[in-house]
C-alpha positions as a Python dict, from the first residue, in 0.01 Angstrom:
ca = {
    (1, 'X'): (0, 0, 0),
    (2, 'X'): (163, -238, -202),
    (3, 'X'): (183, -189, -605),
    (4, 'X'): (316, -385, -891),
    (5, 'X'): (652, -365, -1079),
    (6, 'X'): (566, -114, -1293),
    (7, 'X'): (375, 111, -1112),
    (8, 'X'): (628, 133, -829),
    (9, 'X'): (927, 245, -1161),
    (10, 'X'): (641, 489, -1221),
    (11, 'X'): (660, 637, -888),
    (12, 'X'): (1047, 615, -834),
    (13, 'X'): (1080, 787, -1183),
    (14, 'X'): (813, 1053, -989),
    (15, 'X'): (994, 1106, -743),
    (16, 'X'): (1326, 1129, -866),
    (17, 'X'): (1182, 1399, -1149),
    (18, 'X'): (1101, 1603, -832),
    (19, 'X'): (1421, 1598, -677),
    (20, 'X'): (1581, 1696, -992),
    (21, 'X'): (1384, 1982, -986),
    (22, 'X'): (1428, 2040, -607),
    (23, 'X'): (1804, 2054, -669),
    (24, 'X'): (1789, 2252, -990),
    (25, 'X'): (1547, 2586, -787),
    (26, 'X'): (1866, 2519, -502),
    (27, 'X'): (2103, 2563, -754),
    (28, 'X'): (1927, 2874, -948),
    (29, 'X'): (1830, 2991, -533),
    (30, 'X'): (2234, 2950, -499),
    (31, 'X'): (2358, 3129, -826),
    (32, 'X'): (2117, 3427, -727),
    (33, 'X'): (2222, 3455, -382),
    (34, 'X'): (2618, 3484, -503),
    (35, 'X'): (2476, 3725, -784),
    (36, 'X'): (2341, 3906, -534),
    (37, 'X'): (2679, 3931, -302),
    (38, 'X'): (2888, 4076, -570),
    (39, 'X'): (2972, 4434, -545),
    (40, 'X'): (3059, 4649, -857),
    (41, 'X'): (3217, 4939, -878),
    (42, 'X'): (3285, 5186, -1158),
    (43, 'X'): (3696, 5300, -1173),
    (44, 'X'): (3733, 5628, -1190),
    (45, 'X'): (4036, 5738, -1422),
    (46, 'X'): (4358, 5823, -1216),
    (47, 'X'): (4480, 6131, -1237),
    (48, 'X'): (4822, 6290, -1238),
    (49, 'X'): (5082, 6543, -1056),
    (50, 'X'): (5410, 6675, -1238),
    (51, 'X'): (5684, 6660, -988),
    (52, 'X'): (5970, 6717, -1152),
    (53, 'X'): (6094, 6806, -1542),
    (54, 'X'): (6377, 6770, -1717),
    (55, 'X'): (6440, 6889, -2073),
    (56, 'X'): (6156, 6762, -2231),
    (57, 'X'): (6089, 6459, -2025),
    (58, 'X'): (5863, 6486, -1675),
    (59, 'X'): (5822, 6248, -1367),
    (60, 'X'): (5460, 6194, -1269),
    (61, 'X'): (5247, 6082, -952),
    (62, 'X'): (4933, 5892, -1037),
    (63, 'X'): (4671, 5936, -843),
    (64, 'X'): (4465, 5584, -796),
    (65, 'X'): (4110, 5684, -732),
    (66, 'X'): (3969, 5528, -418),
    (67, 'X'): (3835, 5168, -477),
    (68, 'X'): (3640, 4890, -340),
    (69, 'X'): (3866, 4631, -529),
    (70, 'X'): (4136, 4426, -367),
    (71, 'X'): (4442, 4533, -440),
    (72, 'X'): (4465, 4876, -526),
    (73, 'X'): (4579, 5070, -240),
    (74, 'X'): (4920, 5197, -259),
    (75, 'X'): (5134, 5254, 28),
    (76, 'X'): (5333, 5514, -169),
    (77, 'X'): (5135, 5670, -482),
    (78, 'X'): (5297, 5485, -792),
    (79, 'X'): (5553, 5706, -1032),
    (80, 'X'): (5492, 5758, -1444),
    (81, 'X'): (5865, 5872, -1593),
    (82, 'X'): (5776, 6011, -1980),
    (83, 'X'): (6135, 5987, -2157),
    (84, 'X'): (6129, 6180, -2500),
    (85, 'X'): (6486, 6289, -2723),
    (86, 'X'): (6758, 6097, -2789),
    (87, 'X'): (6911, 5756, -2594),
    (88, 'X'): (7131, 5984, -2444),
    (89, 'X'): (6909, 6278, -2354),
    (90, 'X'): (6715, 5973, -2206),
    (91, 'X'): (6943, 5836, -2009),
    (92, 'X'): (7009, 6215, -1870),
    (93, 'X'): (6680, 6273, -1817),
    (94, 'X'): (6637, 5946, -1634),
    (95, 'X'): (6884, 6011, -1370),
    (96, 'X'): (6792, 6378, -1354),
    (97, 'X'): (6447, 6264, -1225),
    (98, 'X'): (6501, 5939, -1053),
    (99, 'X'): (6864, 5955, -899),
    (100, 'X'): (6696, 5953, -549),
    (101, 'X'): (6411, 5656, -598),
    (102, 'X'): (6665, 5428, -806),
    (103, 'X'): (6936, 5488, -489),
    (104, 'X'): (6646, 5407, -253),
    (105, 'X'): (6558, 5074, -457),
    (106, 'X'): (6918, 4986, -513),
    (107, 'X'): (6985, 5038, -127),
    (108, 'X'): (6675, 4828, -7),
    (109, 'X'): (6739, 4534, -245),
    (110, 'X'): (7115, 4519, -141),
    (111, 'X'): (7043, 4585, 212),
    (112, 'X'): (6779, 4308, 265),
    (113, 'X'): (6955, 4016, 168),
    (114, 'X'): (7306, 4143, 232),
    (115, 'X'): (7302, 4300, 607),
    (116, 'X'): (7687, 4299, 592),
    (117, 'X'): (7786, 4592, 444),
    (118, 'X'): (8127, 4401, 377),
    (119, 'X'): (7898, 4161, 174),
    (120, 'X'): (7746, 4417, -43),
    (121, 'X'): (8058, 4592, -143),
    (122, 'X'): (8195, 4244, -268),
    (123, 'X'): (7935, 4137, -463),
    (124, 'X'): (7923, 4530, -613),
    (125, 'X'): (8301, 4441, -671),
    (126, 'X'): (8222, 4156, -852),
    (127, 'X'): (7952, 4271, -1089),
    (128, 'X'): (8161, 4554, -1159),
    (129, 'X'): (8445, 4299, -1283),
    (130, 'X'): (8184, 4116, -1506),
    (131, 'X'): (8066, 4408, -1628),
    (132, 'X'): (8387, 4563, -1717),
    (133, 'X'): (8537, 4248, -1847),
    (134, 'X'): (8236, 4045, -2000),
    (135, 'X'): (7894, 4234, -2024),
    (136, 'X'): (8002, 4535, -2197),
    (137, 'X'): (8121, 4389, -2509),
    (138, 'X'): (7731, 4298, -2561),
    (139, 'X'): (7551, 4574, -2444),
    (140, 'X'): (7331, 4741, -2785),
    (141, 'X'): (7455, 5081, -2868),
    (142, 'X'): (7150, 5292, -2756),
    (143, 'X'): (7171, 5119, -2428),
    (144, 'X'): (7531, 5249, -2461),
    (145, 'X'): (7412, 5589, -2511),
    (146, 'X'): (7133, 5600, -2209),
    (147, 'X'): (7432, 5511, -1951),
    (148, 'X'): (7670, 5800, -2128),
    (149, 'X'): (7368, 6042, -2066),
    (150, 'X'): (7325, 5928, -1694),
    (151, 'X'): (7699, 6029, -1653),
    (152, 'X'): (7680, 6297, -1808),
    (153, 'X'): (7409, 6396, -1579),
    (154, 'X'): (7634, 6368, -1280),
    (155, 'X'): (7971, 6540, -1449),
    (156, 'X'): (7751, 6843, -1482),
    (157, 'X'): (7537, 6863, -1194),
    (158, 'X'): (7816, 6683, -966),
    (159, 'X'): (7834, 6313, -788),
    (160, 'X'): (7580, 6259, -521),
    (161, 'X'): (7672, 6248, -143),
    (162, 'X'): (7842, 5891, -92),
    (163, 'X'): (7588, 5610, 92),
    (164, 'X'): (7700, 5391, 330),
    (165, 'X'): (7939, 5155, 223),
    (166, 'X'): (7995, 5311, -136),
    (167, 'X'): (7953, 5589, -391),
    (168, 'X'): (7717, 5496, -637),
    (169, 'X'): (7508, 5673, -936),
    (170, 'X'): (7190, 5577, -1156),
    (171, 'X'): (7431, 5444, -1416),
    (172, 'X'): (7659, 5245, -1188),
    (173, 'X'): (7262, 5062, -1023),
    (174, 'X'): (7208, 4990, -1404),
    (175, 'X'): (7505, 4797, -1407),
    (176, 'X'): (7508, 4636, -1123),
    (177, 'X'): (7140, 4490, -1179),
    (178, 'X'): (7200, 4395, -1544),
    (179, 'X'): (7462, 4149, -1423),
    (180, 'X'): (7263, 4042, -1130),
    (181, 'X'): (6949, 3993, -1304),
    (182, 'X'): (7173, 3795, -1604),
    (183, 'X'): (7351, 3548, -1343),
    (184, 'X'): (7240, 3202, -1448),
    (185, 'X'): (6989, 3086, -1179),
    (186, 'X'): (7074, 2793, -1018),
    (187, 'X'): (7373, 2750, -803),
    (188, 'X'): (7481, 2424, -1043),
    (189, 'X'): (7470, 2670, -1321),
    (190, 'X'): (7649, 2933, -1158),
    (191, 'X'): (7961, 2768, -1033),
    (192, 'X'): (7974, 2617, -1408),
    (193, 'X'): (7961, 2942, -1553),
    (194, 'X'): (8203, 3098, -1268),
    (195, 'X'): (8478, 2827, -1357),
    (196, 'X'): (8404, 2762, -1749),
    (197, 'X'): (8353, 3141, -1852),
    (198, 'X'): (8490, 3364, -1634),
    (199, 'X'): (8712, 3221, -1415),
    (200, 'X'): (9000, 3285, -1786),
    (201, 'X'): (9216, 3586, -1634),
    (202, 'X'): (9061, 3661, -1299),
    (203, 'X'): (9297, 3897, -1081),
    (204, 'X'): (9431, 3753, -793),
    (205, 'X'): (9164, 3911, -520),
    (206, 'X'): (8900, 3725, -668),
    (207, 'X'): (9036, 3380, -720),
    (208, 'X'): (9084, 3447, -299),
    (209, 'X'): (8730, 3582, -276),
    (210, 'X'): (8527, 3308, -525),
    (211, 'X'): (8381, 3114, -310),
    (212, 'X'): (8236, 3371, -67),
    (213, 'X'): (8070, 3509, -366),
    (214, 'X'): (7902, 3219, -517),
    (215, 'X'): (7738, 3191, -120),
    (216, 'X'): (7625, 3559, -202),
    (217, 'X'): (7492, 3518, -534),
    (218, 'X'): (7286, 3216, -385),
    (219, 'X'): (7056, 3449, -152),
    (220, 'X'): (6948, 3556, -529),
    (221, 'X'): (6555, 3396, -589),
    (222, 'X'): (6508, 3486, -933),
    (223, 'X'): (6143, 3361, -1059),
    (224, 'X'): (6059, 3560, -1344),
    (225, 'X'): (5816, 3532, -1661),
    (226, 'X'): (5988, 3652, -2023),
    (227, 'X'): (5922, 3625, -2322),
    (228, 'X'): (6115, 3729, -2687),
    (229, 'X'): (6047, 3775, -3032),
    (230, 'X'): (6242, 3864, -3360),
    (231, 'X'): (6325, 3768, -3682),
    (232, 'X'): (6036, 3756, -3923),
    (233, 'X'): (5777, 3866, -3696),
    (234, 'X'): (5937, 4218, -3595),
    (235, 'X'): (5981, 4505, -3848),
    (236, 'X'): (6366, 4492, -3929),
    (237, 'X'): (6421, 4206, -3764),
    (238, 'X'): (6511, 4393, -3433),
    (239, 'X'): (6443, 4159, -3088),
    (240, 'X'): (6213, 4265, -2874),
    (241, 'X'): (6169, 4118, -2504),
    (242, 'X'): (5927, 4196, -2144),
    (243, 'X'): (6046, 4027, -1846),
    (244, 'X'): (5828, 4036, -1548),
    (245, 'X'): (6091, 4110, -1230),
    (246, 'X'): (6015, 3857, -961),
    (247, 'X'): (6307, 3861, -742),
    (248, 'X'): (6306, 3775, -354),
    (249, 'X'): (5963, 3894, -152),
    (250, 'X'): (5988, 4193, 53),
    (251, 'X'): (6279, 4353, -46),
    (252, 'X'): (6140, 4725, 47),
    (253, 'X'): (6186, 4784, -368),
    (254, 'X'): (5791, 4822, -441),
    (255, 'X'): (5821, 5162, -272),
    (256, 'X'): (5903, 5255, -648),
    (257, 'X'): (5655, 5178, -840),
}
């Protein structure tokens, strides 16, 4: 049946009103139905096992109460360390409860990305050398003081059985990742720092050695988040700073938690 102009806009308009409303009950139908899918779930608080004391710190298990969320299953339980005393009774008490998990993440790091055990005792050379020669003159005090008490640690209770390739100790892993994780980041940047910074005084092994070094220092993929305050907005001024540690994937080091 035919109809005028305006009676024909009436009915469109009709028409169109009940679509609306058509695609408004899908939408609500929709939102319902996903309501509907989710699955909640109440946490449970973790709970904890002592494993080991020393002094008046303790090393902890945490117990992550089964869950339906993604994500939190641990292939190893994670660890809780509470430090208490002094920097150095810290640093003791650190390596008194975590000499065997910081060897086991020091080991898988190094191992992953440098197969040659050749490899890894150069580039453990070479941190050593900035460390000794550059990175020490800037280290804080109480940082200072946490490394003495990790040696001390070891002069009383001896030096641990040699690994393959070296000898190492909690303090000496400290080291050796504060220089890694300090290298500049780019391989531009580090052959600029190598030449402009540090290359002043080098001993003679490794001016011979440089430029197998910088290849090494290249399997580095640093990626990480930081941030820093100080000044005004800290009480005395002091600097405080988080970094978030992304370093290459599947290193075997989140076995520490």
């Amino acid at each position: 049946k035919l109809c005028s102009r305006e009676s024909c806009s009436l009915v469109i308009m009709a028409r169109l009103a009940s679509l609306a409303c058509i695609a408004v009950i899908l939408v609500g139908a929709t939102t319902a139905s996903a309501v509907q899918m989710l699955n909640p779930y109440i946490e449970a608080k973790a709970s904890y096992t002592k494993l080991a004391a020393s002094q008046a710190s303790a090393l902890y298990q945490i117990n992550v109460p089964g869950s339906t969320a993604a994500g939190e299953s641990y292939a190893t339980p994670p660890l809780l360390v509470d430090l208490h005393g002094t920097r150095h009774d810290i640093g003791y008490d650190y390596a008194a409860l975590l000499h065997n998990q910081t060897l086991d993440t020091f080991n898988a790091f190094m191992s992953s990305l440098f197969p040659s055990a050749k490899d890894r005792q150069l580039l453990m050379n070479f941190t050593e050398f900035l460390w000794d020669n550059y990175y020490v003159t800037y280290q804080p005090p109480q940082f200072a003081a946490e490394l003495a008490g990790m040696a001390a640690y070891y002069e009383e209770h001896g030096k641990p059985a040699p690994v393959p390739g070296s000898y190492i100790t909690v303090d000496m892993v400290e080291r050796h990742f504060l220089v890694l994780a300090n290298m500049p980041a780019d391989e531009q940047n580090i052959i600029a720092a190598l030449e402009q910074e540090f290359e002043k005084g080098w001993p003679v092994w490794l001016k011979d050695v440089i430029n197998e070094i910088i290849k090494l220092v290249l399997h580095l993929k640093p990626g990480c988040d930081a941030y820093g305050v100080w000044g005004s907005r800290t009480k005395d001024s002091l600097l405080y700073s988080s970094r978030n540690l992304d370093y290459n994937s599947d290193t075997g080091i989140n076995r520490n938690k």
